[in-house]
N, C-alpha and C positions, 0 to 999 in steps of 0.2 A: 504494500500500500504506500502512494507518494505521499508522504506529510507535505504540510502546507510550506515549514523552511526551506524545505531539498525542491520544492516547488519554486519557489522563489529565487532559490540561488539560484535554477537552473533556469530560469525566465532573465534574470540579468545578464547569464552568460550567452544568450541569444542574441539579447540589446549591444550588448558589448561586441558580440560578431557581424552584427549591422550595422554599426557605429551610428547609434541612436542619437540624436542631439542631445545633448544635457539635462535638458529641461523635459522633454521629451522620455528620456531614460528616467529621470527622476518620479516622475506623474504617472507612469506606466506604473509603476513600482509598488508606487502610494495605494494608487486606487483598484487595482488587483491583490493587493493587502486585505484593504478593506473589504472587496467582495467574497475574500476567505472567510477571513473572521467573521461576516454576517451568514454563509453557508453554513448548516450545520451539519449537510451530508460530507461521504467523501469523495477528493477530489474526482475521482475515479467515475463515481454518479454523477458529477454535475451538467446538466444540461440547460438547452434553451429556457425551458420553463424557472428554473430558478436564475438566469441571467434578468431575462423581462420583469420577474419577480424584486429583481434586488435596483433594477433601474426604475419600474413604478414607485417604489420606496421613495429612491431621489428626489420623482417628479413630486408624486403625493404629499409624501411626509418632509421630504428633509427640502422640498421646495427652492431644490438646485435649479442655477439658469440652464437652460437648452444647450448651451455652449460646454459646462459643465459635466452634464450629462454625455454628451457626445463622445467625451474624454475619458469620461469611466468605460463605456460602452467601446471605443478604439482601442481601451488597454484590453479589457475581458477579449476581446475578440483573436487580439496577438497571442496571449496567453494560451488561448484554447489553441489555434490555428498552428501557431509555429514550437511550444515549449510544450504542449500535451500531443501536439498532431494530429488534432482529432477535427473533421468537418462539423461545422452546426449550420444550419438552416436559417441564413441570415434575414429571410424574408419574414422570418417571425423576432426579428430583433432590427427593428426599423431605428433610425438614427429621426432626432427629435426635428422640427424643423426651426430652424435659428432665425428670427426676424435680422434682415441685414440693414442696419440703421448706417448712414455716411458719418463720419467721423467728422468735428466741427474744425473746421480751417481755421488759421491764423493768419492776420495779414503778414505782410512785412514789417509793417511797422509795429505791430504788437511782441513778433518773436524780437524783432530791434530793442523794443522796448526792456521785454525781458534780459535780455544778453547784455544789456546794460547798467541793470543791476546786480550783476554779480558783485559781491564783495571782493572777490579777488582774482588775477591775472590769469590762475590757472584754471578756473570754473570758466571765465569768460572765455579761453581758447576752445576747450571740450563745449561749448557748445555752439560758439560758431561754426568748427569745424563738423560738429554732428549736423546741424541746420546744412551750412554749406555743401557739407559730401553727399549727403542722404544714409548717415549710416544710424545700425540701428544701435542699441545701448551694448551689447557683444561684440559689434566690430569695433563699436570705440573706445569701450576697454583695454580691447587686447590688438590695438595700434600699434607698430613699434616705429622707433624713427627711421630706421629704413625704407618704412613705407610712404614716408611725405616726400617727393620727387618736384622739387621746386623748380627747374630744369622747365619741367613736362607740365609743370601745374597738375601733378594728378595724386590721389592718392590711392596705393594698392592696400585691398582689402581680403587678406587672408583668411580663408575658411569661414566666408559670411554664409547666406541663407542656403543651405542643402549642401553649406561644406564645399562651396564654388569657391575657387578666387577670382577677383574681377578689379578694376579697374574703375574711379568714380573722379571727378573732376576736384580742383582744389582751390577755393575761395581767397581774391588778393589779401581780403581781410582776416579772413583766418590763417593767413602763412603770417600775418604780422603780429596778431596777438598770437599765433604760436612762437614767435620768435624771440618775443616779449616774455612769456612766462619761460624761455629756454633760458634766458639771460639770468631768470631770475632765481629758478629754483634750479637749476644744474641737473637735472634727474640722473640718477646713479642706478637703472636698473641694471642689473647682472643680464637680464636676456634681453635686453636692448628697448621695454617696454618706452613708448612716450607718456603713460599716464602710471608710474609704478605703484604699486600698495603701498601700507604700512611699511617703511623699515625699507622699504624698495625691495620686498617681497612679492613675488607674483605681480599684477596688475590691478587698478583700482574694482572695487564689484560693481554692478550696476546699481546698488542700491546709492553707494557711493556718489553715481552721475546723479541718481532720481532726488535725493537731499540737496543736492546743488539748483538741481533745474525750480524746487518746491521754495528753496531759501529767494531765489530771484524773483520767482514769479510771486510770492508774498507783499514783495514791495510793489506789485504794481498794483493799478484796478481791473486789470483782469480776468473775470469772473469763469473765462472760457474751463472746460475741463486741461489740462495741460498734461501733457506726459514727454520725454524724447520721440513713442516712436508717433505722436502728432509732429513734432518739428519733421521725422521724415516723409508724414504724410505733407506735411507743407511743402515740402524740399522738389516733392514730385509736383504735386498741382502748379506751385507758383514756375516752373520750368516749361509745361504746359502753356499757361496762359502767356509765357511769353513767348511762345510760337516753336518749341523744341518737339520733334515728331516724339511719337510715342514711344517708336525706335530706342531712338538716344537714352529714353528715362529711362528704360526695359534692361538696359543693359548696365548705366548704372545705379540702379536699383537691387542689380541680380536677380531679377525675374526669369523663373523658368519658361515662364509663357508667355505673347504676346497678352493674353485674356488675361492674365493679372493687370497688367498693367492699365487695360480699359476703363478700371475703376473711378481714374482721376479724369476720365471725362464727364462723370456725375458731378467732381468736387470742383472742378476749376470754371470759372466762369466765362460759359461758351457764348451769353447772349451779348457780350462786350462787344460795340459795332453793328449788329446787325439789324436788320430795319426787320418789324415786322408786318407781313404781306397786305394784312387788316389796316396798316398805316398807307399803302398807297389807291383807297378808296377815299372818296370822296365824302364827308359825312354830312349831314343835315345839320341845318344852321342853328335849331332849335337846340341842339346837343350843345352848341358855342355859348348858349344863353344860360344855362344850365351848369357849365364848368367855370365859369368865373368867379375868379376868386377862390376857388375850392382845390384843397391839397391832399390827396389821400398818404 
């Protein structure tokens, strides 16, 4: 009979032969834990019926978002699939449907605003250069200075989304405030990071960036939701709007697909310029008597 630990270690040592992303490897982990411990058969018996069983839980009781859900539901399924070997019937275990809400954009001048308040030299570089590249809070941790190519204006992004490296553009003004915190802190990482840990241990964590980006954006009146990967959602849109093919952002973005990258034609704003067709009729004068002075 598999116990639930020899279970477990031997689901990580699957993830580890996939080379699972991180966060990925970690979540898997957690919420295939959890669907243990709430099973009381063994592992041997488990089937769809107590999967759907332990995901209505979620929905019913423990009142997880859909997104959530999805995640318990993607781990169980690896689990079964690849560390038991065993097929299930996934048409009895439907994935939740996720309402897809657009993410709220920042001008330029609000992220301006923010990245202005930083208290200090080196917060201001990390998030110019994050705004500027389009990178997300993992590629901008684990920067190193080899990667800022001032030459080229670009900077290479090692092992960003799907473990691609790719190549992303480099902002005059973040090469200046990076130049500026070089002068000032000297970073002394042993593996060449630009943003080192503690002690110049490792690389800063992204929690790290998120208290930098929460401390700046506190001093303004910005009410908007804020996180880094919005600066990357800006990073694309506002690239968009200023006339870059979708191409260009796709790549650096590190989009596996053109269709990812579609999204930011919902977010950028596409009716800048354009006349609407209702506009070259002719309308009744009586409407003219009626709008005046009136401002919706």
């Amino acid at each position: 009979m598999l116990i639930k630990q020899q279970a477990l270690q031997r689901m990580k040592a699957d993830m580890q032969l996939r080379g699972l992303a991180r966060n990925t490897f970690e979540s898997y982990l957690i919420h295939t834990r959890i669907f243990l411990e709430q099973c009381k058969r063994p592992i041997e018996e488990l089937d769809e019926i107590d999967v759907r069983q332990f995901l209505g839980r979620l929905i019913i009781e423990k009142k997880l978002a859909p997104g959530t859900v999805n995640s318990y539901s993607a781990a169980i399924r690896f689990f079964f699939a690849v560390t038991l070997n065993r097929t299930m019937n996934y048409l009895q275990i439907p994935r939740v449907k996720v309402s897809k809400k657009l993410p709220e954009i920042l001008t330029i001048e609000e992220i301006a605003s923010i990245v202005g308040c930083c208290d200090n030299i080196k917060h201001n570089a990390m998030l110019l250069i994050a705004y500027g590249s389009g990178l997300r809070a993992n590629e901008l941790a684990s920067l190193k200075v080899r990667d800022i190519d001032s030459d080229s204006m670009r900077v290479f992004v090692r092992g960003g989304k799907g473990k691609k490296d790719r190549y992303t553009i480099l902002s005059e003004n973040a090469l200046l405030a990076l130049r500026a915190y070089w002068l000032k802190y000297r970073p002394k990482s042993p593996e060449g990071y630009l943003f080192p840990g503690l002690k110049n241990i490792g690389h800063i964590t992204d929690a790290t960036i998120s208290d930098a980006l929460e401390k700046a954006l506190s001093k303004t009146s910005i009410t908007k939701k804020v996180t880094l990967h919005i600066f990357w959602h800006c990073f694309a849109t506002h690239l968009l709007e200023a006339g870059y093919s979708l191409f260009q952002i796709k790549e650096m973005l590190g989009h596996a697909s053109l269709s990812s990258t579609t999204v930011y034609l919902h977010l950028a704003n596409t009716t800048s310029g354009v006349t609407s067709p209702a506009d070259k009729m002719k309308i009744p004068e009586k409407f003219e008597d009626y709008t005046l002075g009136v401002k919706l």
